[in-house]
GUMI-595436 format. One line per 3 residues: number of its first residue (from 1); their letters; for each residue x, y, z of C-alpha. Coordinates in Angstrom, 1 decimal. Layout:
BEGIN
NUM = a = X Y Z | ...
This chain:
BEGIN
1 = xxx = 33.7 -3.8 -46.8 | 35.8 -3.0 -43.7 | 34.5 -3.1 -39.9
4 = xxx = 35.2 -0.3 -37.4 | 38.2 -1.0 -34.9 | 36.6 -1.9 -31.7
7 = xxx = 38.1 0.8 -29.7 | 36.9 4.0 -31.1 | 40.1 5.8 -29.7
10 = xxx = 42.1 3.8 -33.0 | 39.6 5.5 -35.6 | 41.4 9.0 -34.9
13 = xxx = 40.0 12.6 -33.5 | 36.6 13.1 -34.8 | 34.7 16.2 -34.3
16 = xxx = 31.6 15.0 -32.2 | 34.0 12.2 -30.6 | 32.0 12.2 -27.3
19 = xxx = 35.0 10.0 -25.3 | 37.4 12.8 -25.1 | 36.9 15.0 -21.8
22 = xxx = 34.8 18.0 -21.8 | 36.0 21.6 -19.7 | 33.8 21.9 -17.2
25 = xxx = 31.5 25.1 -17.5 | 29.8 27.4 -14.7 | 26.2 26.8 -14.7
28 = xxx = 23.9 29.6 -15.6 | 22.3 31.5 -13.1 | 18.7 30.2 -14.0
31 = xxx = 19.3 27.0 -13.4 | 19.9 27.7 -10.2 | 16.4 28.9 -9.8
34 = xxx = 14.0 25.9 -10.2 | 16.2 24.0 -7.4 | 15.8 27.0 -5.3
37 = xxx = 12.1 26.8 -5.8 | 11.8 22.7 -4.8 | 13.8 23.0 -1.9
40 = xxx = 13.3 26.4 -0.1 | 10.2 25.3 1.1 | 11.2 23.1 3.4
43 = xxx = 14.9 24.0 4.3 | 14.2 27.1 5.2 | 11.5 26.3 7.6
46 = xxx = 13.6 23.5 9.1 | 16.5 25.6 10.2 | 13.8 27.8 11.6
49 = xxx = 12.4 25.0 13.6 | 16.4 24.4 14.6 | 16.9 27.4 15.6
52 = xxx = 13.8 27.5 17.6 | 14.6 24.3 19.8 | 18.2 25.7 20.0
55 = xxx = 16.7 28.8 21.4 | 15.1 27.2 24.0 | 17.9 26.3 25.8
58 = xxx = 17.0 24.8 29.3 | 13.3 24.1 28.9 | 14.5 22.1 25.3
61 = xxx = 17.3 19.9 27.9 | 14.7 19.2 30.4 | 12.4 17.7 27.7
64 = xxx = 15.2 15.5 25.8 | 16.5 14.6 29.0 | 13.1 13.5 30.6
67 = xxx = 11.6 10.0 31.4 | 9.0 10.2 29.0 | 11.3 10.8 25.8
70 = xxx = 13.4 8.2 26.9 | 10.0 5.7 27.1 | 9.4 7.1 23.3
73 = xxx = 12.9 6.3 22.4 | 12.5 2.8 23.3 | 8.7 2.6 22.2
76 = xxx = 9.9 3.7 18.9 | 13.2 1.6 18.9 | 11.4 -1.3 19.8
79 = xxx = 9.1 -0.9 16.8 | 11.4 -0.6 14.4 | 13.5 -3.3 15.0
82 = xxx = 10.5 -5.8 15.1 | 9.2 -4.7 11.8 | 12.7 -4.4 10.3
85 = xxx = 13.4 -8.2 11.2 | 9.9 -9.3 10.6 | 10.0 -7.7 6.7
88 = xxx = 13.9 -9.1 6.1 | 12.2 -12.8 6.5 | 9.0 -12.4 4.5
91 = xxx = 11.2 -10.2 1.5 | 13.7 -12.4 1.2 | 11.9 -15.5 1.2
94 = xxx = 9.1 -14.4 -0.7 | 12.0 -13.5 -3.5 | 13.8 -16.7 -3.3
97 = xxx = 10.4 -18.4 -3.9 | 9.5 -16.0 -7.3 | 13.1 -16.0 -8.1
100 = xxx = 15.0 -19.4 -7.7 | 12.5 -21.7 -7.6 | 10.3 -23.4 -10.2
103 = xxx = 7.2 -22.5 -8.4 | 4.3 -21.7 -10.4 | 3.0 -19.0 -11.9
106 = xxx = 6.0 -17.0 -11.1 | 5.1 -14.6 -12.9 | 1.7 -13.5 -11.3
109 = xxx = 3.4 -14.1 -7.7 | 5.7 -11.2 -8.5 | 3.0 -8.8 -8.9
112 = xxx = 0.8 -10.2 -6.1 | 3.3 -10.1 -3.5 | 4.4 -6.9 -4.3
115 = xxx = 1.1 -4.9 -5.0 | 0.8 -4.1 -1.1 | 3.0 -1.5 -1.5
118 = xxx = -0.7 0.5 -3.1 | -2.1 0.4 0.7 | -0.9 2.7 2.5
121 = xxx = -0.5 1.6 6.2 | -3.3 3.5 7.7 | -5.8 1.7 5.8
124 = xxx = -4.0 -2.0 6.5 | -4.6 -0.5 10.2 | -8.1 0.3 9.9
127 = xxx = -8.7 -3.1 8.2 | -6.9 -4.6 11.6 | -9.2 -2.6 13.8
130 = xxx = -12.1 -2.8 11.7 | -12.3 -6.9 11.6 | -10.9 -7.4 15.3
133 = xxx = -11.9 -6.7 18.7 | -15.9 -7.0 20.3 | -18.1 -6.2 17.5
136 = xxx = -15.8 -6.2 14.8 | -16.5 -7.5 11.2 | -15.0 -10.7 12.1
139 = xxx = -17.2 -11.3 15.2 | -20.7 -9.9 13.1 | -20.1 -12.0 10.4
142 = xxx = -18.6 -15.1 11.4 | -19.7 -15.0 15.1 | -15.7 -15.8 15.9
145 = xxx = -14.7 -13.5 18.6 | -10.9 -11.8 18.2 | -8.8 -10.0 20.2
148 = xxx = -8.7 -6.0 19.4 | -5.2 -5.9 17.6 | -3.8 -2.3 19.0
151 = xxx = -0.9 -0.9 20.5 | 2.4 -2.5 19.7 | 1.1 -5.4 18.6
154 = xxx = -0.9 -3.7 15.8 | 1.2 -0.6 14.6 | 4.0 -4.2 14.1
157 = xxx = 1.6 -5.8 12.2 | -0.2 -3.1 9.8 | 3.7 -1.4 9.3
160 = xxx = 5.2 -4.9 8.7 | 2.4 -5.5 5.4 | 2.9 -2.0 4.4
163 = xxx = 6.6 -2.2 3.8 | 7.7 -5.8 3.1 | 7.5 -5.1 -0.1
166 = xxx = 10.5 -2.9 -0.1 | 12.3 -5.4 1.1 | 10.9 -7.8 -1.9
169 = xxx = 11.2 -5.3 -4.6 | 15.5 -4.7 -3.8 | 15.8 -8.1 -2.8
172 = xxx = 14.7 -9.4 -6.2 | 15.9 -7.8 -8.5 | 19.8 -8.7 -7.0
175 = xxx = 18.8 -12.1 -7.3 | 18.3 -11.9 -10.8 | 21.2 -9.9 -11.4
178 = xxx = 23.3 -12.2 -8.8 | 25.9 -14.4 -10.4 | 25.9 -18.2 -9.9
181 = xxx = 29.9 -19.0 -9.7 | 30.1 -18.9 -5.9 | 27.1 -20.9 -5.2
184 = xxx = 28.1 -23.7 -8.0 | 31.3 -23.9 -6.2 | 30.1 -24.4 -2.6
187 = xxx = 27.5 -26.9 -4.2 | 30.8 -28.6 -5.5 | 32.0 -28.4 -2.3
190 = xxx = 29.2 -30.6 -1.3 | 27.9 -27.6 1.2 | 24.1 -28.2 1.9
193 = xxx = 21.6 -26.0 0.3 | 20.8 -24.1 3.2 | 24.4 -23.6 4.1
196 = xxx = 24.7 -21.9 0.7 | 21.7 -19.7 1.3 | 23.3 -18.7 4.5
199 = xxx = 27.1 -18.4 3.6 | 27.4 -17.3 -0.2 | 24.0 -16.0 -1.2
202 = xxx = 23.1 -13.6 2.0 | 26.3 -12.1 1.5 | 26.0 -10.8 -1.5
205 = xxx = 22.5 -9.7 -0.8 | 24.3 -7.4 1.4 | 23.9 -4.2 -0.4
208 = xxx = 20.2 -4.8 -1.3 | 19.0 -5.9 1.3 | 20.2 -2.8 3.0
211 = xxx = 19.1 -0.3 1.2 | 15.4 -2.3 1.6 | 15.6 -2.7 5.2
214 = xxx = 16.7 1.6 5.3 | 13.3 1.9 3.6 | 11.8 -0.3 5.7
217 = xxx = 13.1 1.9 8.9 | 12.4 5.1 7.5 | 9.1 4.2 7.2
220 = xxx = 8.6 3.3 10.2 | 10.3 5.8 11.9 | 8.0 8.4 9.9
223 = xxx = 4.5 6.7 10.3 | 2.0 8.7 11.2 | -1.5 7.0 10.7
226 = xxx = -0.7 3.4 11.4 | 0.4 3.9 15.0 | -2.0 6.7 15.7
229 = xxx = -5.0 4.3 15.1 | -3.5 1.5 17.2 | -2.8 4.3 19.9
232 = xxx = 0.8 3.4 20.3 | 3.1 6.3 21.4 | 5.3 6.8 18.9
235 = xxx = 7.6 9.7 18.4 | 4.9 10.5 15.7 | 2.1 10.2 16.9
238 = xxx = 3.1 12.0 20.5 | 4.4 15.2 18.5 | 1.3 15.9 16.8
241 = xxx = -0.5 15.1 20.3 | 2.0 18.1 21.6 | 0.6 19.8 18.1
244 = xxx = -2.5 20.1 18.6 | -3.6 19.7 22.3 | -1.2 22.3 23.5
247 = xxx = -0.6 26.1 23.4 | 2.8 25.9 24.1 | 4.2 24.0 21.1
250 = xxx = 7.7 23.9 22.3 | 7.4 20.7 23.7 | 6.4 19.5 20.0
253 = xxx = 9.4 21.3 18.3 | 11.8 19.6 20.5 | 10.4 16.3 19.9
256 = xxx = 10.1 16.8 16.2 | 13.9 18.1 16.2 | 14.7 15.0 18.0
259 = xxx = 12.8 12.0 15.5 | 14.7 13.8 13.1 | 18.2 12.9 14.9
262 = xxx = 16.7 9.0 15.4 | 16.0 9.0 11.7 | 19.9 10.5 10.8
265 = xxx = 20.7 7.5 13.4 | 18.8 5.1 11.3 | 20.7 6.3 8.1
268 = xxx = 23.9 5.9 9.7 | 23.7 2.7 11.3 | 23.3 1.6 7.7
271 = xxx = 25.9 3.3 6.5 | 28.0 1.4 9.1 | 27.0 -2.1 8.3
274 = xxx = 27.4 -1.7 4.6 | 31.2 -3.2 5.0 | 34.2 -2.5 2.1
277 = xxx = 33.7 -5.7 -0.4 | 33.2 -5.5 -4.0 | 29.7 -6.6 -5.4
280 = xxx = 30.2 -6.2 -9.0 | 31.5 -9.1 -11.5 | 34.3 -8.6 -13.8
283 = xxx = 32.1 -10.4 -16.3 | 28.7 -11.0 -17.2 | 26.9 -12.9 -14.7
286 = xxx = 25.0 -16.2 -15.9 | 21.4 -17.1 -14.9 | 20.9 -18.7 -12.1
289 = xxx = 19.5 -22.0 -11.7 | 16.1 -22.6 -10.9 | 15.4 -25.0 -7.7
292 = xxx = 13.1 -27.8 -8.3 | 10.3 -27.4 -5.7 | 8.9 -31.1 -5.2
295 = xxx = 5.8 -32.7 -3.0 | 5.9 -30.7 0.1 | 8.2 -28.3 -0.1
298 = xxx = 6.3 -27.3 -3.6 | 2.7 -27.4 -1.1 | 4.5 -25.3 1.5
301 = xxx = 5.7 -22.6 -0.8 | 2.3 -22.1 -2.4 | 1.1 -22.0 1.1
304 = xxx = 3.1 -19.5 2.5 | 2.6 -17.4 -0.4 | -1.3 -17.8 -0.2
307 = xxx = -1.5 -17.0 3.2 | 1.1 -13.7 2.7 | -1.4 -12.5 0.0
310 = xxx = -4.7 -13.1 1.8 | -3.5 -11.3 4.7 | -1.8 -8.6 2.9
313 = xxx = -4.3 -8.4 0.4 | -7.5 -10.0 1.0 | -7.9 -9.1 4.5
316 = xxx = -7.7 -5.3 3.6 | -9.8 -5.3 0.6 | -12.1 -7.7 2.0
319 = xxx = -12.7 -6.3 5.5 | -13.1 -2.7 3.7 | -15.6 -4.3 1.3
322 = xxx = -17.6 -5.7 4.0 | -18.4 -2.2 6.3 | -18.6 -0.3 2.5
325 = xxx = -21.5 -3.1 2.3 | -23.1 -2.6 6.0 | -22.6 1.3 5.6
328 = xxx = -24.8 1.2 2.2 | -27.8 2.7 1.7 | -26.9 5.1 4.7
331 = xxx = -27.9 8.1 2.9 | -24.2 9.6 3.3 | -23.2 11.4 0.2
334 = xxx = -20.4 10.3 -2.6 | -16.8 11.9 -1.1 | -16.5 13.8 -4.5
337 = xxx = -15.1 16.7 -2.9 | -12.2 14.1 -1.3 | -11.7 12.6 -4.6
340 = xxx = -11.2 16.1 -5.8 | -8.6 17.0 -3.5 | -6.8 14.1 -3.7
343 = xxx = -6.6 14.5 -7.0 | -5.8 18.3 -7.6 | -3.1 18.3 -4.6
346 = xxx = -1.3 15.0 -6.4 | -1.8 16.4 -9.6 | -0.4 19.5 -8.8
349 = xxx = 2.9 18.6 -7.0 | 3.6 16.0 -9.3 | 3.3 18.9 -12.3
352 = xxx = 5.4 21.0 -10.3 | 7.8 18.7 -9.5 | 8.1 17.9 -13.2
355 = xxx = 8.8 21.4 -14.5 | 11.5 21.8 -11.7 | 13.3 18.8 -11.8
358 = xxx = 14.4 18.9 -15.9 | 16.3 22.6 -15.2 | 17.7 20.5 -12.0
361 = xxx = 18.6 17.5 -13.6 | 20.6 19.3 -16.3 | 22.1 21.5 -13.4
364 = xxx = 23.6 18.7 -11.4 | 24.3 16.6 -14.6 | 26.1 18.8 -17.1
367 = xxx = 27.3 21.1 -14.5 | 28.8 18.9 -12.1 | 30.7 20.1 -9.2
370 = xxx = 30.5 20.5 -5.4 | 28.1 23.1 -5.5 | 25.7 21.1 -7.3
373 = xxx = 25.9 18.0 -5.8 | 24.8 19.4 -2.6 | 21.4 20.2 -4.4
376 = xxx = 21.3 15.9 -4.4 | 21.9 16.0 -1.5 | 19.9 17.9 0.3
379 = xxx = 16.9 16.9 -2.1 | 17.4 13.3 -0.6 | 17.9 14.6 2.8
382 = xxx = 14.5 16.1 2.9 | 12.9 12.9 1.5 | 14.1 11.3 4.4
385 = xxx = 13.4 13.6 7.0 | 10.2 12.1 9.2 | 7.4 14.0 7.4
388 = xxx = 5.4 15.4 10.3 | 8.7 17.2 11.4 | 8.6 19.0 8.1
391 = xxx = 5.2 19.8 8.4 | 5.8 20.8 12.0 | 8.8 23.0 10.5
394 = xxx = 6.6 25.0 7.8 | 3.8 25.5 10.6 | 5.9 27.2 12.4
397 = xxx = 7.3 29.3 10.1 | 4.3 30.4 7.9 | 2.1 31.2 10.9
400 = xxx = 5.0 33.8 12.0 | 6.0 35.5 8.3 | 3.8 34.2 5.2
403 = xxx = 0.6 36.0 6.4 | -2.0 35.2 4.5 | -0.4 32.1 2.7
406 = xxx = -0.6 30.1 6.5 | -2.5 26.9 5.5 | -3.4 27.6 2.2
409 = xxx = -3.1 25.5 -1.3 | 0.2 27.5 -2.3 | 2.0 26.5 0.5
412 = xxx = 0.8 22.6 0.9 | 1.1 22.1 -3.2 | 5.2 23.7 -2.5
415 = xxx = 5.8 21.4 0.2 | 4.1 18.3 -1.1 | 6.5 19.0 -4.1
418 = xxx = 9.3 19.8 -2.1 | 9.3 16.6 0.1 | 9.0 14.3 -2.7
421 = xxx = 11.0 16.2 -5.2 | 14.2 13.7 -4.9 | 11.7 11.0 -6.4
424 = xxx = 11.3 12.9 -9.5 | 14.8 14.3 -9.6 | 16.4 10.7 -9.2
427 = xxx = 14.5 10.0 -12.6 | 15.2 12.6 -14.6 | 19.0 12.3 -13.9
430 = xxx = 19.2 8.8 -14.7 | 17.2 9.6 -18.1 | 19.6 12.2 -18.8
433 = xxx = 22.8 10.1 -18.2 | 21.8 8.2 -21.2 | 21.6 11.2 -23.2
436 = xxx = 24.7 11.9 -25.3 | 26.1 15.8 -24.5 | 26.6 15.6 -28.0
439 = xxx = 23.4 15.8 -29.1 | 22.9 19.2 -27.3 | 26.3 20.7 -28.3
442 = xxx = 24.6 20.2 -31.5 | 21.5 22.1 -31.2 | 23.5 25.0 -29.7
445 = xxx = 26.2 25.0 -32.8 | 22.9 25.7 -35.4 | 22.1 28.3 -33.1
448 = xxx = 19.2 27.5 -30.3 | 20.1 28.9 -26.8 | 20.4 26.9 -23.4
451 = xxx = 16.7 27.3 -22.7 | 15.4 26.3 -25.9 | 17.9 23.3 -26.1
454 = xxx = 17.0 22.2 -23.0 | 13.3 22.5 -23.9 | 13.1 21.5 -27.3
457 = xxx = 15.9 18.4 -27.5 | 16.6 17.6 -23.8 | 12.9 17.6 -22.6
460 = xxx = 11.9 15.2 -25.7 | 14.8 12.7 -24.9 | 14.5 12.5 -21.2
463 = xxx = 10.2 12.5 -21.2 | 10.1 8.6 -20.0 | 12.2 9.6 -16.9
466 = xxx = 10.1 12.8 -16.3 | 6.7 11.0 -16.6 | 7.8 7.9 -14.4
469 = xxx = 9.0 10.5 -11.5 | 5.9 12.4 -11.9 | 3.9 9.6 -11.6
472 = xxx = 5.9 8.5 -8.3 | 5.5 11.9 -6.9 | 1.5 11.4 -7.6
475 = xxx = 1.8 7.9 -6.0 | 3.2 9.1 -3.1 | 1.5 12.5 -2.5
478 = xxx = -2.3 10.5 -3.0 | -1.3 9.0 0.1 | 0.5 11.2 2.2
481 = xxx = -1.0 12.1 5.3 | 0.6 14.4 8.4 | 1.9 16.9 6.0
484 = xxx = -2.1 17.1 5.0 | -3.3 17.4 8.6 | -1.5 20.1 9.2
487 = xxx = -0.7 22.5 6.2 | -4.6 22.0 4.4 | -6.8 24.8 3.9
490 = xxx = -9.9 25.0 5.5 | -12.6 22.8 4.2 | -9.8 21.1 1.4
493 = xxx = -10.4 17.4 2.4 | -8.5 14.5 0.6 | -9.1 10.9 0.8
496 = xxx = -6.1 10.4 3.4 | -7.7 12.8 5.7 | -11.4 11.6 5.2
499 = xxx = -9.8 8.1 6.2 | -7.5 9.0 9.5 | -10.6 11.3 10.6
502 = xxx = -13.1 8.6 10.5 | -11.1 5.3 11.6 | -9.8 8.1 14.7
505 = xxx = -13.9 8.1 15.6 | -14.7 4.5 15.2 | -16.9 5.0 11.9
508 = xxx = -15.5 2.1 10.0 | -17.7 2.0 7.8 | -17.6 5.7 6.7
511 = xxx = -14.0 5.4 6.5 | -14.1 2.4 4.2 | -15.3 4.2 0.8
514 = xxx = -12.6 6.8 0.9 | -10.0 3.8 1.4 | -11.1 2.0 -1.2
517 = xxx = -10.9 4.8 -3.6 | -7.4 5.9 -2.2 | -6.5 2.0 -3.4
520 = xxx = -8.1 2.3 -7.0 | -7.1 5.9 -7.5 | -3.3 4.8 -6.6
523 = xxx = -3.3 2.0 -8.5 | -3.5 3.9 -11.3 | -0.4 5.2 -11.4
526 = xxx = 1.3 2.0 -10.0 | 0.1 0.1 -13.0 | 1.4 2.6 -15.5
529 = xxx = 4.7 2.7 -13.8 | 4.8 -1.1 -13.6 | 4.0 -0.7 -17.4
532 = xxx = 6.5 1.9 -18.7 | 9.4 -0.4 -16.9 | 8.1 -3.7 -18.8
């Protein structure tokens, strides 16, 4: 009994050898189609909003150039930067903890600290209102009077629970991937534990911790609810303001136009910091070991930990489950017809989504060239895009040439799906990687076309990816709001909507049902992503 040679290039030619380079075809025409269909919708309305501010010439100058954009610039600056440095402490501490130390129950820290990322920050705001101020849960049940948290002080604190977790989620997972060698050395070296931390680990977080922190900022940048509940003037907030208490809308356009240059700004700035240095290993990298957490540092740790969940956590749940308490027996009905939207509007996207990004995937994948690796690009480009600009963007242009599809289910299901579309695309692509071109050259030598290979032995292959983007896209959608507010029909309500209208009017206690159905309905799919990656 003989083995193979361990390079497979010493075997010989083989017919199916899937090494040897393949000629790279043109991609069909149809596959052309579905990426057409996910990103059209929002695009094409966005160079229309362009052109619009462009076309304004002066009266767009005299609004980017005035004192009150400059205040939002450094309202929404100033925001950004506290939550960005405020979520880099807690993520990477509260990775270090579940990662490099011998703290226990690891394992059920790593999914408490990280479950935050269900709420979405409009309810962690409401909860802040809700419990604070004269009046508020805190004083009526406790009798301790507390501050009202709003303004700059709130939107900091309801954005920094909401998005930490970004921050922990990239931030972890390099740790465990990180190699030891360096920090062995330095140890050698006799270099103090926190000098370590500061010289050799942080470093090489470098990549990670970027790319969570550009989350982190984006989000930020983008928020909508939080800051409009704490009354903070935002870029957001102040655009839909412009929205929807003006009848000349310019002055929204050309605010919309310019968040979306700060958010370009925020991507490039990271870009900038990234540096040159290599972060892979040559070799496999060894675990790492596991810090000994002793008497009080051991009491500390749990502490910290405690507290993070309680506030990110308990104090949400628990403030929402007290006014759902005081607010029974009110004679309000069930929001059924909430639930229902929320439900239909995810569930459609996130069907749609699926159906167009498979043709995508295969389009950018097998067909790879500079033609289609623009449709990447621009799919991640809209993702990032600020999403009340987008919304702005499709206003503006269905009101003027869709007719009768202004503000109707058509148009919000296409640009729900159109927005998030990257999510699902990023999934099937990596799914498809793994799937041998082989196995498809196969299917066509017996006889099947393109479509019905793609349908009946690509689809089947790639289904994990497809499912997990789909269920991302229904994640995200259940709890999208500005998009909602201003492309839903009349009378479609969702649980977002339900929420932002009745924290807005000071009914905390209506607005605490639909959030904590929001919650439960989203953890749905969080657990079954959480799952399908075990």
């Amino acid at each position: 009994m003989t083995s193979a040679p361990a390079d497979p290039s010493l075997a010989g030619p083989t017919p199916l050898d899937t090494r040897r380079p393949r000629p790279r075809t043109r991609a069909p025409w149809w596959l052309w189609v579905p990426a057409l269909i996910a990103l059209v919708p929002t695009v094409v309305p966005f160079g229309f909003l362009i052109g619009r501010v462009i076309g304004e010439g002066t009266a767009a100058a005299r609004i980017v150039l005035s004192a009150n954009t400059a205040y939002l610039v450094w309202n929404t600056s100033w925001l950004i930067a506290l939550v960005v440095a405020t979520t880099a402490i807690i993520g990477v501490g509260a990775a270090w903890l579940t990662e490099r130390t011998d703290l226990p129950g690891r394992r059920i820290w790593r999914v408490v600290v990280a479950l935050p990322l269900v709420i979405p920050s409009y309810v962690v705001a409401l909860a802040l209102l809700s419990a604070t101020g004269p009046r508020g849960l805190l004083e009526q049940t406790l009798g301790v009077a507390v501050p009202s948290v709003v303004g700059l002080t709130g939107a900091w604190l309801a954005l920094t629970v909401a998005t930490y977790p970004f921050v922990y989620l990239t931030t972890a997972t390099a740790l465990r991937r990180m190699d030891p060698a360096h920090e062995e050395a330095a140890r050698g070296l006799r270099a103090s534990p926190w000098r370590v931390f500061r010289t050799i680990v942080v470093p090489q977080l470098r990549p990670s911790l970027g790319a969570g922190l550009l989350l982190v900022a984006l989000y930020s940048l983008s928020d909508f609810g939080a800051v409009s509940l704490m009354r903070f003037d935002s870029f957001t907030r102040v655009v839909y303001a412009q929205y929807a208490g003006r009848l000349d809308r310019t002055p929204a356009a050309v605010l919309a136009a310019l968040l979306v240059l700060l958010a370009l700004v925020v991507v490039w700035a990271e870009r900038a910091t990234r540096g040159r240095a290599a972060y892979h290993w040559r070799s496999m990298p060894r675990p790492a070991r596991i810090a000994r957490l002793t008497g009080g540092n051991r009491i500390a740790a749990l502490a910290s930990l405690t507290a993070l969940a309680l506030v990110a956590l308990g104090a949400p749940i628990g403030t929402l489950l007290g006014w759902l308490g005081r607010g029974t027996g009110s004679g309000r009905p069930f929001p059924w017809g909430a639930v229902a939207g929320s439900v239909a509007g995810s569930a459609l996207a996130a069907g749609l989504v699926a159906l167009l990004a498979l043709p995508t995937a295969v389009l950018v994948t097998r067909h790879a060239s500079r033609r289609t690796a623009w449709v990447e690009r621009i799919a991640y480009t809209v993702f990032a895009l600020p999403h009340i600009t987008v919304g702005l963007a499709v206003v503006f242009f269905s009101a003027r040439y869709l007719g009768g599809l202004y503000q109707s289910l058509i148009v919000l299901v296409l640009v729900y799906a159109s927005i998030f579309f990257a999510q699902a695309l990023g999934a099937a692509r990596s799914s498809l990687l793994q799937v041998s071109p082989s196995v498809e050259e196969a299917s066509r030598s017996l006889g099947a076309g393109p479509i019905s290979t793609m349908l009946r032995v690509t689809a089947p292959m790639v289904r994990r990816g497809l499912v997990s983007g789909s269920l991302l896209v229904f994640l995200t959608t259940m709890k999208e709001l500005p998009v909602t507010l201003l492309l839903r029909p009349t009378g479609f309500d969702t649980l977002a909507v339900g929420i932002w209208s009745s924290a807005d009017s000071v009914l905390f206690s209506r607005a605490a049902g639909p959030a904590l159905l929001l919650i439960a309905v989203s953890a749905v799919p969080m657990y079954l992503l959480a799952t399908r990656e075990r």
